[in-house]
C-alpha positions, 0 to 999 in steps of 0.5 A: 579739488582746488588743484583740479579746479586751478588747473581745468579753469586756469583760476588762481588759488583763492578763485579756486577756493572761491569756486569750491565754496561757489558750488557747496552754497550752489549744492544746499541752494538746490538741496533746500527745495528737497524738504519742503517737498518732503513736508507737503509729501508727509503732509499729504500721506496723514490726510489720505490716512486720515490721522491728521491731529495738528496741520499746524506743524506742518505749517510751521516746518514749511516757514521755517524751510522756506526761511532756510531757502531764503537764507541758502538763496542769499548765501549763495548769490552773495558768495557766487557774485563776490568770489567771482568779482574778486577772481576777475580781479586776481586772475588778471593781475595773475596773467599781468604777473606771469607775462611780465616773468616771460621771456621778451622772445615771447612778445615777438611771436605773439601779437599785442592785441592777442595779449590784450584780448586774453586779459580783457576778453577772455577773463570776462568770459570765464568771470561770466561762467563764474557767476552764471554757469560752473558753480551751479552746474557742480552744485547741482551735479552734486544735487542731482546724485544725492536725490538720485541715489534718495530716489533709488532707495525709495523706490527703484523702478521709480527712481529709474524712470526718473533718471534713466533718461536724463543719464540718456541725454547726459551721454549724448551730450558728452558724446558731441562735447569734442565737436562743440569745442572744436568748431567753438575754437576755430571761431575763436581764432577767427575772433582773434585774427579780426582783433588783429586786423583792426589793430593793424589798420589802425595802427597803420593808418597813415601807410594805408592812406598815403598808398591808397590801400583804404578799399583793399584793407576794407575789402578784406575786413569785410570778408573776415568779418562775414567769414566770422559771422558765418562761424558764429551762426555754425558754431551757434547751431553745433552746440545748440543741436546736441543741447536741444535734443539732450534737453528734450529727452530730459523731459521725457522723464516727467511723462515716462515717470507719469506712465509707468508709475500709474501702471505700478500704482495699479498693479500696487507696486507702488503708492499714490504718494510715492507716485505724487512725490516722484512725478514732482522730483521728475519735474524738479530734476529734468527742469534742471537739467535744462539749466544744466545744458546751459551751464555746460555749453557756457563751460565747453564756450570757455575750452579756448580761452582757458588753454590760452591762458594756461599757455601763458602761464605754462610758457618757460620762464627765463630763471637765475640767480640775483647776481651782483657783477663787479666786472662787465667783460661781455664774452661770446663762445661759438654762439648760436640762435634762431628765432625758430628752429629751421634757421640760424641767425646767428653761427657760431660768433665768438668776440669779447667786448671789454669793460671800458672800450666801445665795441661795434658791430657792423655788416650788411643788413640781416647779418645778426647785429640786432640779434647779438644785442638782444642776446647780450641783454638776455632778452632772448636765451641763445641756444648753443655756445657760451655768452657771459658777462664778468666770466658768468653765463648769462643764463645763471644771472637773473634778469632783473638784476641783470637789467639794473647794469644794462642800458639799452637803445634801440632802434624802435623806440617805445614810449609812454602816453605822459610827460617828456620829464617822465618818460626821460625818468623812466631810465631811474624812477627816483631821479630829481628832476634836474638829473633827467633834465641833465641827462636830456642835455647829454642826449642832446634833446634839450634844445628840443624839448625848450621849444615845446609848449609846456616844455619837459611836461608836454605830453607827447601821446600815445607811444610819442605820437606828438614827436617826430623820429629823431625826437623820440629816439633822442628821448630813448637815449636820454633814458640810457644816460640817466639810467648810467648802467656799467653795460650800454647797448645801442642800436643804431642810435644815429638813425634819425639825428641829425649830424649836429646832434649826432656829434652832441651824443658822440661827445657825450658817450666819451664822457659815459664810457669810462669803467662802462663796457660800450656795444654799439651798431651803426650803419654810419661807419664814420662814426664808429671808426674810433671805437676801440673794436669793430667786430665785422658779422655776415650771414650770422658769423663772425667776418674780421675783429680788428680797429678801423686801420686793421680791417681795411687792409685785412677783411674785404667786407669791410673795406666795400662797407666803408667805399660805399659809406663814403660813396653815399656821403658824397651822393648829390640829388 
């Protein structure tokens, strides 16, 4: 049962056994109401006999069912309420968990604020059918089998107008299940399209401004947002349909309970009691059932959102083996990836990247080069061909142990909402305050950050808002030398420095690449022509491998990269 309630709710163990316990207290909650009803039943049989000799006991058998019900009342909201404040709590740190095992290809195809939502908005909604609606409805599903196969027993053609209608409703309802949770779905993606779209206009705020797009990007919020209005109103009125009318001939059982029972008390088939006793469970069970409705619409509300977190925790994880390198060669073999199936990126490159030599890799744009560095830092698996390091297939290295010998830069830079210190200190989380400021001087940032108002502890918001390009990448680099791994990618890191600084780093990173095996990408050839190899890529293969000298004279990219480099340093406006 706790694997099937892990599975069809997306729960974690304990909030699996939380709801195991949620619908047992549910069961006895409704199952108290069934012996007071017995007594006052009794009660009425002894009158109508008239043999009553002591009404007093029966008094007292009500207290002390009524204190039983209130006991089972308490037990079961605390234990309801508590089990699924705690898995509101465990489910998201599980979903924290299982995100930060995947693989980084997966944030690429997935948006940030869909990430977000399924953490916040989607556990809230399951944390509410938690507290609301699944316990209740398996406890009194449980409930409603136990009195029923009790009614049958007692009196079979009573039982059956009891129930018959109710399994009547039961069936349309799950007939129409399919079509709920479809139309529930669509209106979920839309939910989650919207997300994305106010995420993105806010994110892009100043583009929208500067290009005067703010009318436009109105415009089509506008029409998402009453598109969605209108999916909610359909959704609304699919489920409601198909709830209603299950409910109402759930309450055809009160009066065809009524109808046939005073046509079987007439003909003696049955009793006055009996025909009392069932009326009321009549009553009991179709008011019941109504609940019930809404409890599994609420359920079938949640489909979306719990196949969205089983996706995640569902998705192939990178694995290996914790793995200590003593030699940091970086070799590719006829290596192949595509971020999707239809397409190549990379065809079939092979290179070598040796410990203590800097490697660069030029080319057009779109040629591959990013890719290959995301490669070679496993941040995405290829998919044919060999890539190691120290003679291992990256695939075998676990990827923490492989992130503690790589230091990356790249291009974009993402930083935290803190202190410059700290975000420098990112790089090695138990580093003195000296060695980040020491590494902020080898990245050249330390004239910078001195010119600040609180210095090295300016908080620079929100992913570095307060920074201007240069200073943050500057910042990302500093990282990369304080974290001093054997394995250092950079990717473009001249893009947004000035040339002073930019000679500052160079200097620096002669310094680093002792023992240290060096990768670089970077569109200003000049300062990359004394790297010990330049590996040539176009369209996603392999061109020319060679020092500056050797390329010039024997691959015809090259030689038209380095003319138009130059051409573009002596370019006057």
């Amino acid at each position: 049962m706790i694997n099937f309630f892990k599975n069809r709710f997306q729960l974690t163990t304990t909030g699996a056994k939380g709801l195991c316990k949620s619908s047992i207290t549910a069961f006895f909650y409704y199952f108290s109401f069934v012996p007071p009803l017995i007594i006052v039943l009794s009660f009425t049989s002894i009158i109508l006999s008239g043999e009553i000799t002591n009404a007093g006991i029966f008094i007292k058998w009500l207290i002390i069912s009524a204190f039983i019900m209130y006991i089972l009342t308490n037990i079961d909201y605390k234990i309801k309420y508590n089990e699924t404040y705690k898995e509101a709590a465990n489910l998201r740190i599980d979903i924290a968990n299982n995100l930060k095992e995947l693989p980084l290809s997966y944030f690429s195809k997935h948006d940030i604020s869909d990430l977000a939502q399924t953490i916040m908005a989607d556990v809230s909604a399951i944390e509410h059918a938690l507290a609301h609606a699944v316990g209740s409805c398996i406890g009194f599903s449980m409930y409603f089998l136990l009195v029923t196969i009790m009614m049958l027993i007692s009196d079979f053609k009573l039982g059956l107008c009891v129930i018959s209608p109710i399994i009547l409703s039961i069936i349309i309802l799950f007939l129409t299940k399919k079509r709920q949770i479809r139309i529930r779905l669509i209106h979920y993606d839309k939910l989650r399209e919207l997300s994305e779209d106010f995420q993105s206009a806010i994110e892009l705020t100043q583009e929208i401004r500067s290009y005067g797009l703010k009318d436009k990007i109105k415009k089509e919020i506008k029409e998402n947002l009453i598109e969605s209005e209108s999916l909610q109103w359909r959704s609304e009125i699919e489920q409601v349909i198909p709830l209603s009318l299950a409910a109402y001939i759930a309450q055809v059982s009160l009066g065809i309970t009524i109808f046939f029972g005073i046509k079987l008390f007439i003909t003696g088939e049955t009793t006055l009691l009996y025909l009392i006793g069932f009326t009321i469970a009549a009553a009991k069970m179709s008011g019941g059932i109504a609940s019930l409705y809404e409890y599994l619409g609420e359920i079938f509300y949640l489909d979306a959102r719990i196949k969205r977190i089983g996706e995640i925790r569902n998705t192939k994880v990178q694995k290996g083996k914790e793995i200590k390198l003593d030699n940091f060669d970086i070799e590719l073999k006829n290596v192949e990836f595509g971020y999707n199936e239809e397409s190549k990126v990379i065809d079939g490159v092979s290179f070598k990247a040796k410990q203590n030599e800097v490697t660069a890799l030029v080319g057009p744009s779109g040629c591959g080069k990013t890719t290959i560095l995301r490669l070679i830092s496993r941040l995405y698996d290829y998919d044919k061909g060999l890539l190691t390091i120290g003679g291992i297939d990256i695939k075998d290295i676990d990827t923490e142990s492989l992130f503690d010998n790589i230091s990356i830069v790249f291009q974009n830079v993402d930083l935290f909402n803190t202190t410059i210190l700290e975000n420098i200190r990112i790089g090695d989380i138990n580093a003195t305050d000296e060695e980040v400021k020491k590494a902020a001087q080898l990245a050249g940032c330390d004239d910078i950050i001195k010119k600040l108002p609180d210095g090295y502890d300016t908080m620079i918001g929100e992913n570095g808002m307060r920074l201007s390009g240069g200073e943050r990448q500057r910042i990302s680099i500093a990282r990369a030398f304080l974290k001093n791994a054997d394995i250092i990618i950079l990717d473009e890191i001249a893009a947004s420095i000035d040339v002073e600084n930019e000679r500052k780093i160079q200097e620096s990173l002669n310094r680093l690449i002792k023992d240290k095996t060096v990768i670089i990408i970077s569109h200003r050839l000049k300062s990359i022509e004394n790297a010990d190899q330049i590996v040539v890529l176009n369209n996603g293969k392999v061109d020319a491998v060679g020092n500056n000298k050797e390329l010039i004279e024997k691959s015809d990219i090259y030689r038209m990269m380095v003319l138009k480099s130059n051409l573009t340093e002596e370019f006057k406006y």
